[in-house]
C-alpha beads as a LAMMPS data file, in Angstrom:
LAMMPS data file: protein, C-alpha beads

311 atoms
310 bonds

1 atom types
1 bond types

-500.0 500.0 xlo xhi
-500.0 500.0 ylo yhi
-500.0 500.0 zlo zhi

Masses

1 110.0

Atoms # bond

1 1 1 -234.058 61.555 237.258
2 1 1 -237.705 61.113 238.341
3 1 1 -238.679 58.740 240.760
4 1 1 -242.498 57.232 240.569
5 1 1 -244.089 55.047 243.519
6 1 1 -244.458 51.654 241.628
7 1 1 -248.152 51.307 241.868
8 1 1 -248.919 54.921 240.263
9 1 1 -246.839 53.070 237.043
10 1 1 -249.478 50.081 237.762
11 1 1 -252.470 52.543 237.386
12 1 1 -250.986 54.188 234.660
13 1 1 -250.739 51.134 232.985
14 1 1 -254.295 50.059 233.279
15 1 1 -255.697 53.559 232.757
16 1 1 -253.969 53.184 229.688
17 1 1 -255.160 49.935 228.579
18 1 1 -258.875 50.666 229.678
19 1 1 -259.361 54.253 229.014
20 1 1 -261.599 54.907 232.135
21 1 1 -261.311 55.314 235.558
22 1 1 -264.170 53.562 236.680
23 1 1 -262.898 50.308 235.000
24 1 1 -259.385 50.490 236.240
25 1 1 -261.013 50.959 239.446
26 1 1 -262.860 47.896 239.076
27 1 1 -259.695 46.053 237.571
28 1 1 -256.715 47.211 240.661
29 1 1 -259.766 46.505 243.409
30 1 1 -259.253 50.512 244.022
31 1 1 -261.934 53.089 244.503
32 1 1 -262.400 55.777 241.589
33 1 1 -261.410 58.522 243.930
34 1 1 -257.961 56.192 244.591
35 1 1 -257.142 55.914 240.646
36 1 1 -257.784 59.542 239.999
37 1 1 -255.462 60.942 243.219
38 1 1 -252.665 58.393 241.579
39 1 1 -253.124 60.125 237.931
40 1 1 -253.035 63.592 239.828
41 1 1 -249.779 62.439 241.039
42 1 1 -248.478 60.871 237.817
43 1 1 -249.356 64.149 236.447
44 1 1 -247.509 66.201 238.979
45 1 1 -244.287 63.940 238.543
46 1 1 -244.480 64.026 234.729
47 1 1 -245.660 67.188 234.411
48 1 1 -248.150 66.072 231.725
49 1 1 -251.856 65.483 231.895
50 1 1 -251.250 62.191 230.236
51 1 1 -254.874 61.525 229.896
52 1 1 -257.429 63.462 228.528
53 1 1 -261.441 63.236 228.688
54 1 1 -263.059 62.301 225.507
55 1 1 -266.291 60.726 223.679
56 1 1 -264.543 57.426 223.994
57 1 1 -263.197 57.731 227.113
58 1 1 -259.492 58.725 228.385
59 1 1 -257.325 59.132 225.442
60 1 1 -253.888 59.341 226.153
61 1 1 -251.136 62.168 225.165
62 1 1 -248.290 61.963 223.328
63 1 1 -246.039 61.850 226.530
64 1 1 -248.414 59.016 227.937
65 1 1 -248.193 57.153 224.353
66 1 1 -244.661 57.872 224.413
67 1 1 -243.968 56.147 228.179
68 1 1 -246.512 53.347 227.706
69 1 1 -244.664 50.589 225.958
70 1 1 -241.407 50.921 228.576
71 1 1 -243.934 51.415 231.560
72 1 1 -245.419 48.168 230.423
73 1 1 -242.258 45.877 229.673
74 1 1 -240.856 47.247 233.224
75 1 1 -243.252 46.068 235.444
76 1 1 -243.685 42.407 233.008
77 1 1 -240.153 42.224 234.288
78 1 1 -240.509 43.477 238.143
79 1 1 -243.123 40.602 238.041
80 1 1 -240.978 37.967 236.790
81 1 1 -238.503 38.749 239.063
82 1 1 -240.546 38.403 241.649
83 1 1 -242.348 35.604 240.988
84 1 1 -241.610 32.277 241.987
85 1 1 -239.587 29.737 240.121
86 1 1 -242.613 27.302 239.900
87 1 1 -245.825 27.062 238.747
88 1 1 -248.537 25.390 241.524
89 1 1 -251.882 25.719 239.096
90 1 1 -253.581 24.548 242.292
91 1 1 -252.520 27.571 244.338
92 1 1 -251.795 30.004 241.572
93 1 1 -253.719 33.688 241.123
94 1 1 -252.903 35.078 237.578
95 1 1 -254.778 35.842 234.665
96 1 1 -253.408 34.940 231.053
97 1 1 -254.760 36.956 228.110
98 1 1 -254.872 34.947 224.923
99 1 1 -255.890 35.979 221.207
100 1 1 -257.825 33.269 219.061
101 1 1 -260.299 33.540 216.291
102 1 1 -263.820 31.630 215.872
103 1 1 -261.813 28.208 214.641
104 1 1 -260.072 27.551 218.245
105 1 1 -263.003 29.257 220.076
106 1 1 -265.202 26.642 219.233
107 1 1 -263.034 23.766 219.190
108 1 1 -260.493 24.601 221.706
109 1 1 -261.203 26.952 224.348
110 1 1 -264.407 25.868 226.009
111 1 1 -262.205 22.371 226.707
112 1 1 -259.213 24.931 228.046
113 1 1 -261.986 27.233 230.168
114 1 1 -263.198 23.716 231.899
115 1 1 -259.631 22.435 232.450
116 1 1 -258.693 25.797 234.256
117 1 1 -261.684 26.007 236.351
118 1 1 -260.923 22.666 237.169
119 1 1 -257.379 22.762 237.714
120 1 1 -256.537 26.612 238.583
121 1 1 -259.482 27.816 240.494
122 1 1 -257.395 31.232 240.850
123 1 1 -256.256 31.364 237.041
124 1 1 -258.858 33.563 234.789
125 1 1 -258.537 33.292 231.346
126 1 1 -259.030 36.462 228.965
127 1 1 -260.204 36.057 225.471
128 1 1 -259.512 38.478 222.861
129 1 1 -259.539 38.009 218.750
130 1 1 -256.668 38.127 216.634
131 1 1 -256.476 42.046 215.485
132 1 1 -254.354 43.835 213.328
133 1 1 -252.518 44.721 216.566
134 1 1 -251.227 41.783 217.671
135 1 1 -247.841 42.296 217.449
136 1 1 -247.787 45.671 219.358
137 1 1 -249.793 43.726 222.179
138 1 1 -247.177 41.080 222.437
139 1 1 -244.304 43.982 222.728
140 1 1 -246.479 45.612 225.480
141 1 1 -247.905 42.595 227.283
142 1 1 -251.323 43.189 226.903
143 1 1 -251.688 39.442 225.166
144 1 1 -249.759 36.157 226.233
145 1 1 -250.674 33.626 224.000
146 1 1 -251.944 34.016 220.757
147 1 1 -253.438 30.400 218.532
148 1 1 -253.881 30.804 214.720
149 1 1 -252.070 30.850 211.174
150 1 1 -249.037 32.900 211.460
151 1 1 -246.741 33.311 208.702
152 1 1 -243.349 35.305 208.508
153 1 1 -243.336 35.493 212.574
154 1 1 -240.620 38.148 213.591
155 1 1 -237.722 36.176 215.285
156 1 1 -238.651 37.898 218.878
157 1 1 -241.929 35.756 218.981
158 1 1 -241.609 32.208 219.914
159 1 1 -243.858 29.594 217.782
160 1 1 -244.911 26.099 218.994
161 1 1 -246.770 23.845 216.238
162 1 1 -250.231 22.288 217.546
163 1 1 -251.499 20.317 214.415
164 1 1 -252.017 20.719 211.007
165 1 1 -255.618 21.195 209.895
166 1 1 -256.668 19.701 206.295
167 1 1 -259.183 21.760 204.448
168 1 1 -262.706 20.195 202.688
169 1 1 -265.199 21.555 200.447
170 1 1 -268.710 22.099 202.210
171 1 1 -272.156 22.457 199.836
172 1 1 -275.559 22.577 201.713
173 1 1 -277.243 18.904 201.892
174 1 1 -279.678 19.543 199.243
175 1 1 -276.673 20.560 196.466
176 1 1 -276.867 19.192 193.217
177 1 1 -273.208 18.988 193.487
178 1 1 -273.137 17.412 196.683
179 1 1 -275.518 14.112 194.933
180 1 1 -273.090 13.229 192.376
181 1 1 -269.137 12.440 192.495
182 1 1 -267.018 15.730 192.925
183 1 1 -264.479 16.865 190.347
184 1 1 -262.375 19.745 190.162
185 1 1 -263.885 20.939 186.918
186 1 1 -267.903 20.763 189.020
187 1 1 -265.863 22.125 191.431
188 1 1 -264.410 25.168 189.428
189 1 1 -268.125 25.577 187.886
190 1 1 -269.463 26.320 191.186
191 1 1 -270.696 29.584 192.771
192 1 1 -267.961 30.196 195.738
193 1 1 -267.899 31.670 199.092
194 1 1 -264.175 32.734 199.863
195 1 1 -262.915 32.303 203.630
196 1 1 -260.963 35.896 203.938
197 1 1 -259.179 35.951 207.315
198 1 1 -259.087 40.137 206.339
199 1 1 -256.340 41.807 206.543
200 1 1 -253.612 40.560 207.849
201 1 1 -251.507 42.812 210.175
202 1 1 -248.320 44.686 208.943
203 1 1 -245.871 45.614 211.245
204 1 1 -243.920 47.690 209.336
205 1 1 -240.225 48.933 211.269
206 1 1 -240.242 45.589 213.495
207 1 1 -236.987 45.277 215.360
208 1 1 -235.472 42.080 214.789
209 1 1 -233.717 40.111 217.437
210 1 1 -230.718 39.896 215.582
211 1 1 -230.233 43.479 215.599
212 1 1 -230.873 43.596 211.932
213 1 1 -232.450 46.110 209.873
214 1 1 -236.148 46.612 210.144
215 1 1 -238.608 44.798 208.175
216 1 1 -242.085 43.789 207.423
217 1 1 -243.315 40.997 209.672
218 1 1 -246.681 39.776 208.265
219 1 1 -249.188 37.576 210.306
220 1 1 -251.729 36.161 209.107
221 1 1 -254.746 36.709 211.588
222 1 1 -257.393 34.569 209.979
223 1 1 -257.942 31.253 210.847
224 1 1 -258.471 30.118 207.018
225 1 1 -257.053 32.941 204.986
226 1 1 -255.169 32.526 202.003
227 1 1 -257.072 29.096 201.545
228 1 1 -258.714 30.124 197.900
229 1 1 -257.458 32.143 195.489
230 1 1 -260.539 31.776 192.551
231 1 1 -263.101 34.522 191.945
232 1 1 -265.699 34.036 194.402
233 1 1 -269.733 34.866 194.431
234 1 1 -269.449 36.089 198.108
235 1 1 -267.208 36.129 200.720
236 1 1 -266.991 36.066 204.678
237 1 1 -264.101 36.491 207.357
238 1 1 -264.254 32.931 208.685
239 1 1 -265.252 29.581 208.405
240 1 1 -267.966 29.604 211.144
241 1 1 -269.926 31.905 209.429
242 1 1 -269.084 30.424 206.068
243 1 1 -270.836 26.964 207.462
244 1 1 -274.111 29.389 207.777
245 1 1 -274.019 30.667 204.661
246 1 1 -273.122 27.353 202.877
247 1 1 -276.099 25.842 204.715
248 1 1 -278.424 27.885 203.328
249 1 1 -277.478 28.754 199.437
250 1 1 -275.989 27.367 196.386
251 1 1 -272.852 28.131 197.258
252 1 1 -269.691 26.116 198.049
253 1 1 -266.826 26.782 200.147
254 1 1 -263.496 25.361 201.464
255 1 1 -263.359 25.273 205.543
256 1 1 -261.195 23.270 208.320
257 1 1 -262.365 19.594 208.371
258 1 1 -262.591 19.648 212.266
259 1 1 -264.871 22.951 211.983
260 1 1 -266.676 21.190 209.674
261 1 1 -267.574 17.842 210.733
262 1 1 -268.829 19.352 213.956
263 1 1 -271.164 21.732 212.292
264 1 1 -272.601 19.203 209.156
265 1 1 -275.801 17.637 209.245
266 1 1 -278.273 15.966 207.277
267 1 1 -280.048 19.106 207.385
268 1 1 -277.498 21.652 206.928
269 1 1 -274.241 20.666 205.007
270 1 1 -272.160 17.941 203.577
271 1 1 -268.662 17.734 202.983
272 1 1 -267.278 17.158 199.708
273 1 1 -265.016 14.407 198.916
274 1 1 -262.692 14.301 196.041
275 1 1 -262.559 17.366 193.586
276 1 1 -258.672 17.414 194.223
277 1 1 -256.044 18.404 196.186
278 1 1 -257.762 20.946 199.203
279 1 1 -254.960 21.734 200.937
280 1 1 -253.793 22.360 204.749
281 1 1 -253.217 24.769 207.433
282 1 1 -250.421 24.719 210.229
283 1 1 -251.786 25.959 213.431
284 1 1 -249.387 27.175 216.354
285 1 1 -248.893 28.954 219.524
286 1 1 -247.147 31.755 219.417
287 1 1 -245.720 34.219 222.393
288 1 1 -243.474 36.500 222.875
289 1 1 -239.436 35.410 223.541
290 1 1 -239.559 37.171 226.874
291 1 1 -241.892 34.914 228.614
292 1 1 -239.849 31.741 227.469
293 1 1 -238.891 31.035 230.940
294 1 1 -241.935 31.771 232.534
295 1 1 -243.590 28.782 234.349
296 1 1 -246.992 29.957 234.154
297 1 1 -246.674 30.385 230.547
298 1 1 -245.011 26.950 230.574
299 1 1 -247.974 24.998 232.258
300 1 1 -250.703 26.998 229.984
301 1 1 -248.940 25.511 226.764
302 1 1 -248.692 22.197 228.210
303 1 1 -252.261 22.081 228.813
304 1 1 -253.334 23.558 225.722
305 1 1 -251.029 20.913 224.060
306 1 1 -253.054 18.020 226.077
307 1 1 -255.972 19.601 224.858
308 1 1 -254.877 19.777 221.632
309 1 1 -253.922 15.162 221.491
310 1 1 -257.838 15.176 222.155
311 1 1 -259.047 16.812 219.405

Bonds

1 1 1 2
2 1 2 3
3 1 3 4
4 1 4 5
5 1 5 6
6 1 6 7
7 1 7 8
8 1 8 9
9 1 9 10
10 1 10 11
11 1 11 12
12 1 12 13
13 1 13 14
14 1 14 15
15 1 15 16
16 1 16 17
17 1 17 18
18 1 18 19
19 1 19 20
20 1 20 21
21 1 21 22
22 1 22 23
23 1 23 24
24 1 24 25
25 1 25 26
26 1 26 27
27 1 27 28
28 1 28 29
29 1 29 30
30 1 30 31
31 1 31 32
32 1 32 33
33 1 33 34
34 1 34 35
35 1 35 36
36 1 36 37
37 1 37 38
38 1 38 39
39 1 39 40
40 1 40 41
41 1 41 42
42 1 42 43
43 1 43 44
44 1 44 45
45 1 45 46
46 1 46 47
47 1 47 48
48 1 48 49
49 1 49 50
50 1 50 51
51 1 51 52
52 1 52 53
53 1 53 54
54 1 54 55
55 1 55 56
56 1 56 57
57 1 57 58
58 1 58 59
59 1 59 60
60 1 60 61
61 1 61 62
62 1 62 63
63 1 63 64
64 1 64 65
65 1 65 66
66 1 66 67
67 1 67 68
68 1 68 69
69 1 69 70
70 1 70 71
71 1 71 72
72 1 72 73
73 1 73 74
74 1 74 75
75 1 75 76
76 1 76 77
77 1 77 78
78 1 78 79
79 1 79 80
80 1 80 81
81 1 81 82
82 1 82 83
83 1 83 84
84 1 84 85
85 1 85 86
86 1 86 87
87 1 87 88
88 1 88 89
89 1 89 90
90 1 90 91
91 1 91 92
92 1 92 93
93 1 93 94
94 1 94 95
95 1 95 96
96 1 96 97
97 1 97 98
98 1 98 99
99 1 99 100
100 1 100 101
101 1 101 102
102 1 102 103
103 1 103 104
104 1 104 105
105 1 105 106
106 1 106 107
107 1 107 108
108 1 108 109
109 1 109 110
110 1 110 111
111 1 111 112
112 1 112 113
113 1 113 114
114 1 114 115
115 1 115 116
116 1 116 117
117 1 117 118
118 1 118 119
119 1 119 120
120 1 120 121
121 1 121 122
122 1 122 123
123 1 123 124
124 1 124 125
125 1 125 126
126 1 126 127
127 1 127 128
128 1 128 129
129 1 129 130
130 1 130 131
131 1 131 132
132 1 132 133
133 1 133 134
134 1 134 135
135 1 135 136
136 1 136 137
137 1 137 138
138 1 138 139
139 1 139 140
140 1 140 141
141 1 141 142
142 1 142 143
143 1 143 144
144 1 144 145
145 1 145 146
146 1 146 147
147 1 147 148
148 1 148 149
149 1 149 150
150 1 150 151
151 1 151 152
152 1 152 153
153 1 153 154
154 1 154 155
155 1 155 156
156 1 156 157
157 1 157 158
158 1 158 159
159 1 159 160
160 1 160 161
161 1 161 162
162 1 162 163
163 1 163 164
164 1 164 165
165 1 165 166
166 1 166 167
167 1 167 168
168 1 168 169
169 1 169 170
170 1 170 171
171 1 171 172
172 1 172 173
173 1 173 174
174 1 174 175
175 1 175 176
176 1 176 177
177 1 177 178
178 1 178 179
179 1 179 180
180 1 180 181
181 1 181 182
182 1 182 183
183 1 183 184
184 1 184 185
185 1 185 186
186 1 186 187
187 1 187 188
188 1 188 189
189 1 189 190
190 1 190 191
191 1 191 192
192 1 192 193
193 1 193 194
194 1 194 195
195 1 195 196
196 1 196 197
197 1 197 198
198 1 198 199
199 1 199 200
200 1 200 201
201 1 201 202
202 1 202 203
203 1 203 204
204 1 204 205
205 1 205 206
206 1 206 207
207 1 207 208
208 1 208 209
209 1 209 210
210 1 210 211
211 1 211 212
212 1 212 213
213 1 213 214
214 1 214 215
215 1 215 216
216 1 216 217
217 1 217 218
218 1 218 219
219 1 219 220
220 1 220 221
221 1 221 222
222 1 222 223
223 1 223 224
224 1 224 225
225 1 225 226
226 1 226 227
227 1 227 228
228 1 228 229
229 1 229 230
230 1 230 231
231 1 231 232
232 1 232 233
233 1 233 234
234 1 234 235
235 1 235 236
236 1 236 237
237 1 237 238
238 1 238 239
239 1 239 240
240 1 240 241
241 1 241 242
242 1 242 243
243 1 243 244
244 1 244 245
245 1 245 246
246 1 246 247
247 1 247 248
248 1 248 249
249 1 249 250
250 1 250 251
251 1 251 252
252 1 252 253
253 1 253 254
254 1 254 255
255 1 255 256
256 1 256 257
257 1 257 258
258 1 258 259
259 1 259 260
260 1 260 261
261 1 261 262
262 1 262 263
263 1 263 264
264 1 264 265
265 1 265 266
266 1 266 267
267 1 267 268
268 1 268 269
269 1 269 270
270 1 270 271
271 1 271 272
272 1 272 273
273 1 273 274
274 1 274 275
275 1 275 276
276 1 276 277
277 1 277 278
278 1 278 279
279 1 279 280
280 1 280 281
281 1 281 282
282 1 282 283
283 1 283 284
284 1 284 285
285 1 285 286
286 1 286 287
287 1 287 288
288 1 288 289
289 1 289 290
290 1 290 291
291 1 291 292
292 1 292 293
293 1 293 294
294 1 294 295
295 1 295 296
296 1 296 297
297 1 297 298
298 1 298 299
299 1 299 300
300 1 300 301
301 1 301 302
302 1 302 303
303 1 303 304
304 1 304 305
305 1 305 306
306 1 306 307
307 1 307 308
308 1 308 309
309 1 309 310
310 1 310 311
């Protein structure tokens, strides 16, 4: 059996999130010359390099992709053993990662930011965008709340509905379509830009909870994919820059009403009323089962979820 000193696991961890040593330096308040002597020692124990210099940065070996994941979930649970049973935002130091796109960065977390600065001094956010990775960082703790569209959530994640967001057609102010009543056939006749949210991540093999067989768990990362399905004349990955575009061409597009009424103007877009049935969006928060019974976690939600009542 090998036995590691905890914090070489800690700089392991980092190293392997970062990919530099100057960085996780920065990140563990150590000196570079610290974080190096703790890989030489990793290496020693492991006997494995684990890291290895390249254009990018460190790039990890097999053995180091192999540990990563357990290395990871073992010290998220070290540190919720250890930490205390309550949450005092006032007293707190912790930093909560989140994943959002463009649609809750603009109506949600600047509100969020404020609130934590105002109510957590010692909290710090981190903002990263839904990726194609998502579910891999919620296995390996990287992210701890993610806000979005999710569909077909793999029973391990926990989901918490916010709202659901209604979806309007947008034409720039000067339009012909937008100067006369809107019908689905004008509607149909018009040049479109589609809202594509990309690809949405597949993460194919994903152990169930139940201790079923693996299967595909599909998330939608987009914050309006899957909103149009007609041939469009161009399309974009989401509704913020679809506003821009709409603003400034012929074209016509369907977007999230709150998006949109804080982005139209006289001089830049309208939103389209009537031309049928536009549809909807359920938004969530969604995070991973092992943090259900975390208090920090707890107190994040329930502020987002005051934030949310404003909106």
């Amino acid at each position: 059996m090998i036995e590691v000193d905890l914090n070489l696991l800690r700089v392991f961890d980092t190293l392997y999130e970062l990919r530099s040593v100057t960085r996780a330096a920065t990140r563990l308040g150590l000196t570079q010359s610290a974080v190096s002597h703790a890989l030489r020692r990793l290496r020693d124990a492991l006997d494995d390099p684990l890291f290895v210099r390249a254009p990018g940065g460190l790039q990890p070996t097999a053995r180091a992709i192999e540990i990563a994941p357990g290395v990871r979930e073992g010290l998220a649970h070290l540190r919720g053993a250890l930490s205390p049973t309550e949450f005092d935002p006032a007293t707190a130091s912790r930093t909560f990662t989140l994943a959002a796109g463009s649609y809750f960065c603009v109506l949600l977390v600047p509100a969020l930011m404020a609130e934590v600065r105002r109510r957590a001094p010692g909290v710090v956010l981190r903002l990263l965008p839904l990726g194609p990775d998502l579910l891999a960082e919620f296995d390996e703790s990287t992210v701890d709340l993610a806000l979005g569209a999710f569909t077909r959530v793999p029973s391990r994640l926990n989901t918490e509905p916010l709202f659901r967001e209604e979806l309007v057609w947008i034409a720039a102010a000067d339009n012909p379509i937008a100067r006369a009543p809107v019908t689905p056939e004008r509607l149909r006749a018009a040049a479109r830009l589609t809202v594509s949210g990309g690809r949405p991540f597949e993460a194919l093999r994903a152990a169930t909870a139940d201790g079923g067989l693996a299967r595909k768990a599909i998330v939608e990362t987009g914050d309006v994919s899957h909103m149009q399905e007609s041939e469009d004349s161009a399309a974009v990955y989401d509704a913020f820059t679809a506003m821009r575009v709409v603003a400034g061409t012929d074209l016509v597009a369907l977007v999230p009403r709150r998006f949109a009424e804080r982005g139209a103007g006289p001089t830049s877009f309208v939103l389209l009323d009537g031309g049928g049935e536009s549809g909807g969006i359920d938004l969530v928060m969604l995070w991973h089962g092992k943090l259900s019974d975390d208090p920090g976690l707890a107190w994040l939600r329930g502020l987002i979820r005051e934030i949310v009542a404003g909106i």
